[in-house]
Legacy VTK file of the C-alpha trace (Angstrom):
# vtk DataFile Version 3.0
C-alpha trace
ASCII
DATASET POLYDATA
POINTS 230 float
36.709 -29.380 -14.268
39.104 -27.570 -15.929
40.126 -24.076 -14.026
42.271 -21.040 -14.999
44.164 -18.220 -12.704
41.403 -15.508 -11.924
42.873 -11.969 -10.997
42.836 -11.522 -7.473
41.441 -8.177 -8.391
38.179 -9.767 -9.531
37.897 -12.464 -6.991
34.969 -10.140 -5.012
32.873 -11.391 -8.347
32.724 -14.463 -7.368
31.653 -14.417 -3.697
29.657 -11.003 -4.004
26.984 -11.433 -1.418
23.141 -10.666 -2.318
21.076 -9.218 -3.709
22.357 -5.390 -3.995
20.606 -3.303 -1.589
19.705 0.478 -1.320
20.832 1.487 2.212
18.982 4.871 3.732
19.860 7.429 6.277
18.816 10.809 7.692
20.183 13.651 8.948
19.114 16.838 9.947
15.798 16.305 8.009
17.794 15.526 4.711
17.250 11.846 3.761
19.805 10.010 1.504
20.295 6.837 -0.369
23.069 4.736 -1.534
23.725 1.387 -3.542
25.793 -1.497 -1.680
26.648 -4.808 -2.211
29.037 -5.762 0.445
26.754 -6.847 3.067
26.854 -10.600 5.062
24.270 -11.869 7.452
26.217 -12.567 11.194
23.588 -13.716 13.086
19.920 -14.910 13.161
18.506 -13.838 16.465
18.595 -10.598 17.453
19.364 -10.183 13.401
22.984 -9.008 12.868
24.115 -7.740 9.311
27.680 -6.932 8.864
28.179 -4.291 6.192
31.025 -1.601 4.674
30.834 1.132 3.672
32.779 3.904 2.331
34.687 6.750 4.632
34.924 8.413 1.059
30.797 8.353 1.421
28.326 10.689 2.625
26.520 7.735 4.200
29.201 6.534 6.351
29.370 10.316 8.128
25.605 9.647 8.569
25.433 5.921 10.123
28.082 6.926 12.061
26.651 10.181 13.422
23.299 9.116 13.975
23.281 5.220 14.358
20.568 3.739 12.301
19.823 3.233 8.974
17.368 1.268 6.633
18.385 -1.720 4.355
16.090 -1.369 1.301
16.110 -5.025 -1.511
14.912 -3.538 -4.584
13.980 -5.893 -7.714
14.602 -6.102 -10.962
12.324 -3.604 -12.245
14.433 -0.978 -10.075
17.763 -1.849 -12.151
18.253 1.229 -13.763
17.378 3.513 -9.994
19.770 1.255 -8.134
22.996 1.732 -10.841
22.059 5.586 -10.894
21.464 5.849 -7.451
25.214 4.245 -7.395
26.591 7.100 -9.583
26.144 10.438 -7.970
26.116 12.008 -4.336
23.439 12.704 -1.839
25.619 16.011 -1.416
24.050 17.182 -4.477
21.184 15.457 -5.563
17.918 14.454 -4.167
17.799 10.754 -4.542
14.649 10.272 -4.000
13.456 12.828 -6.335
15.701 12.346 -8.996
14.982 8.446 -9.298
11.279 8.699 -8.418
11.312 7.042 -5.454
8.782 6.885 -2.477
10.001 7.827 1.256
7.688 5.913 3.786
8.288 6.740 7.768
9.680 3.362 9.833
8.512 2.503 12.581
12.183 2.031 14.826
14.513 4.422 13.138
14.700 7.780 11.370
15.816 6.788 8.166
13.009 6.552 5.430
12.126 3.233 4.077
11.561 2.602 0.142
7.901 2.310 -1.218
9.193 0.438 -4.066
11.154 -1.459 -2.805
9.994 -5.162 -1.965
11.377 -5.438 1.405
13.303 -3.063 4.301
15.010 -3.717 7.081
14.748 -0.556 9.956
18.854 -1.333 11.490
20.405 0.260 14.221
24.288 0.133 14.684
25.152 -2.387 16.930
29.331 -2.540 17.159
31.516 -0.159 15.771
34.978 -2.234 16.646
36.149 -2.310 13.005
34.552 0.630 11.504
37.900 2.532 12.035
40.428 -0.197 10.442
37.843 -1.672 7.574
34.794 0.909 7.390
32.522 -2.400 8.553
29.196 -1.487 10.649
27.637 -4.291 12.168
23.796 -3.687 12.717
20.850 -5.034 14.316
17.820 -5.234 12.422
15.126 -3.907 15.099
12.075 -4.142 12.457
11.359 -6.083 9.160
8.797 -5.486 6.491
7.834 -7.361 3.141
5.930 -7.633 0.383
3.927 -10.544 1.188
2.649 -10.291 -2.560
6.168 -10.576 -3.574
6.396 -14.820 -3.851
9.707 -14.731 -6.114
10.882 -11.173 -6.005
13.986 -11.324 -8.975
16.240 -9.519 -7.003
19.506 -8.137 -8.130
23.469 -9.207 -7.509
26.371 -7.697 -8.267
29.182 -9.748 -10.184
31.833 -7.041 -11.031
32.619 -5.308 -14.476
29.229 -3.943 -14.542
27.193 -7.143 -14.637
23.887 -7.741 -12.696
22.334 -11.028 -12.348
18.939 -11.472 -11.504
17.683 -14.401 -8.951
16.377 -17.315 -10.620
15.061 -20.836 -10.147
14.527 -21.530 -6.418
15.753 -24.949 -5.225
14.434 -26.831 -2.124
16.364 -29.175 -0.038
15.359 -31.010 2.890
17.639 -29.003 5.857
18.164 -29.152 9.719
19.044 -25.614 9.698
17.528 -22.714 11.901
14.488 -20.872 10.934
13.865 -23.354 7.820
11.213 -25.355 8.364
13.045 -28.551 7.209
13.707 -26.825 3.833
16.674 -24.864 2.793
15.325 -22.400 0.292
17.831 -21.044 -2.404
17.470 -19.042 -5.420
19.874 -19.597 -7.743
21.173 -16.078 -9.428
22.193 -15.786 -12.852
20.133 -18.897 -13.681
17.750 -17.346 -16.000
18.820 -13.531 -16.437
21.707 -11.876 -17.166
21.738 -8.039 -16.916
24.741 -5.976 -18.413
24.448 -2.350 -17.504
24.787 0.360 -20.452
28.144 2.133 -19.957
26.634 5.718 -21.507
26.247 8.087 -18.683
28.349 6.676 -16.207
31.779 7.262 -15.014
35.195 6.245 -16.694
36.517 2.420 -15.543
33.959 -0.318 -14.570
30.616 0.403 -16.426
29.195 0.338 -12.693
30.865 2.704 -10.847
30.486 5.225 -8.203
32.088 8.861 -7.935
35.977 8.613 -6.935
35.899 5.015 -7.479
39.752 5.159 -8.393
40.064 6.811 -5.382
38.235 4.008 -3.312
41.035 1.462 -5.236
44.064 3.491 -3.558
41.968 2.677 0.072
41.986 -0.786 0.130
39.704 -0.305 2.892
36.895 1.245 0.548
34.517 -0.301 -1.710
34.159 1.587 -5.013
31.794 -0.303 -7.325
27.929 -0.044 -6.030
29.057 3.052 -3.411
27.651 6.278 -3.510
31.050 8.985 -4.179
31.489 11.758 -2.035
LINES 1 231
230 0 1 2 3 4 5 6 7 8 9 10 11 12 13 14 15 16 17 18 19 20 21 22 23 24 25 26 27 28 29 30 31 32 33 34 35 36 37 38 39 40 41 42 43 44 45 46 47 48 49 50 51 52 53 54 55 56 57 58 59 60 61 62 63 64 65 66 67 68 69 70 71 72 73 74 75 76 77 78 79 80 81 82 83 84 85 86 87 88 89 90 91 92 93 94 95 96 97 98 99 100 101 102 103 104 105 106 107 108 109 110 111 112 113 114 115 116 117 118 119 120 121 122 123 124 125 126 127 128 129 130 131 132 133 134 135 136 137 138 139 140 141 142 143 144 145 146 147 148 149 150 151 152 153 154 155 156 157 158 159 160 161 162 163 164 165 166 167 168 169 170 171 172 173 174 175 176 177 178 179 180 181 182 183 184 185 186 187 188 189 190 191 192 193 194 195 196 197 198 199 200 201 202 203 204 205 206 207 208 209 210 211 212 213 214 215 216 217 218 219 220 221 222 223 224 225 226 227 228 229
């Protein structure tokens, strides 16, 4: 297999975690979202997701403040919410309003779930260690709801340079591991569905973007692409 030098600039493309997610929080009875995809799975029992996000962001003054948050996976019908959601601040704008989208009250935390959205996650903030030096929360997932009408929800991950992928084929193989039933489950993204995002509308740079993403690359702590600016 022939391979050629990648840009260590654009290596994040090809380990970007999935799918993106819309992350909520609540504050003082104003509810926000924003778009991530830096997110990793730490532990299976008591559920532990490691995520970062922003200082430049409204939501990280939120989680931090209040401790709690909801992890929303849209699909692909919510491609267009999820990159505008990504491109402007919960300062100023009523997400939820603006992309026509449907707060529901959890049942753990505060923070509003997503109607539309095929699953949430209710998370409380579970260690703050290295939130200071790289912006990363680690939370607990304390309730979990899905679609169970949702059998192959096409959800949607990031690759850089404003390309979505969409999850495809699903592959079973015969596994030992925890919580699988003797099957490893995995859809394969980008198998069937390739989504490039229309550059009209959104910021200068990468045609995904979020406000001050050229001020997230001069913090190489912050995550600019798929964050909600300031």
């Amino acid at each position: 297999m022939a391979k050629r030098s990648c840009p260590l600039s654009k290596a994040y493309g090809l380990l970007e975690p999935g799918p993106v997610v819309l992350v909520t929080t609540a504050r003082k009875g104003c509810a926000n979202i924003m778009t991530m995809s830096w997110h990793t799975m730490m532990e299976f029992e008591p559920p532990l997701v490691g995520c970062v996000i922003s200082g430049r962001n409204a939501s990280f003054d939120t989680l931090r403040a209040t401790k709690e948050c909801a992890i929303n996976i849209p699909t692909r019908e919510l491609a267009k919410q999820v990159v505008g959601i990504g491109n402007c601040s919960g300062l100023t704008v009523d997400k939820f309003a603006k992309f026509g989208l449907t707060p529901v009250k959890g049942s753990q935390v505060q923070a509003p779930l997503i109607a539309e959205c095929y699953a949430s996650l209710e998370c409380r903030v579970a260690d703050t260690r290295l939130v200071n030096r790289y912006n990363f929360f680690i939370l607990e997932v304390v309730q979990a709801w899905v679609d169970a009408a949702a059998k192959n929800p096409q959800t949607l991950h990031h690759r850089g340079n404003g390309v979505l992928v969409v999850a495809g084929e699903t592959v079973r193989v015969r596994s030992g591991m925890k919580g699988s039933a003797g099957v490893f489950f995995c859809a394969v993204t980008g198998f069937s569905v390739g989504f490039r995002v229309p550059v009209d509308s959104l910021n200068a740079g990468h045609p995904i973007q979020a406000e001050g993403h050229h001020e997230h690359r001069k913090n190489h702590r912050s995550h600019g692409e798929f964050q909600e600016g300031v």
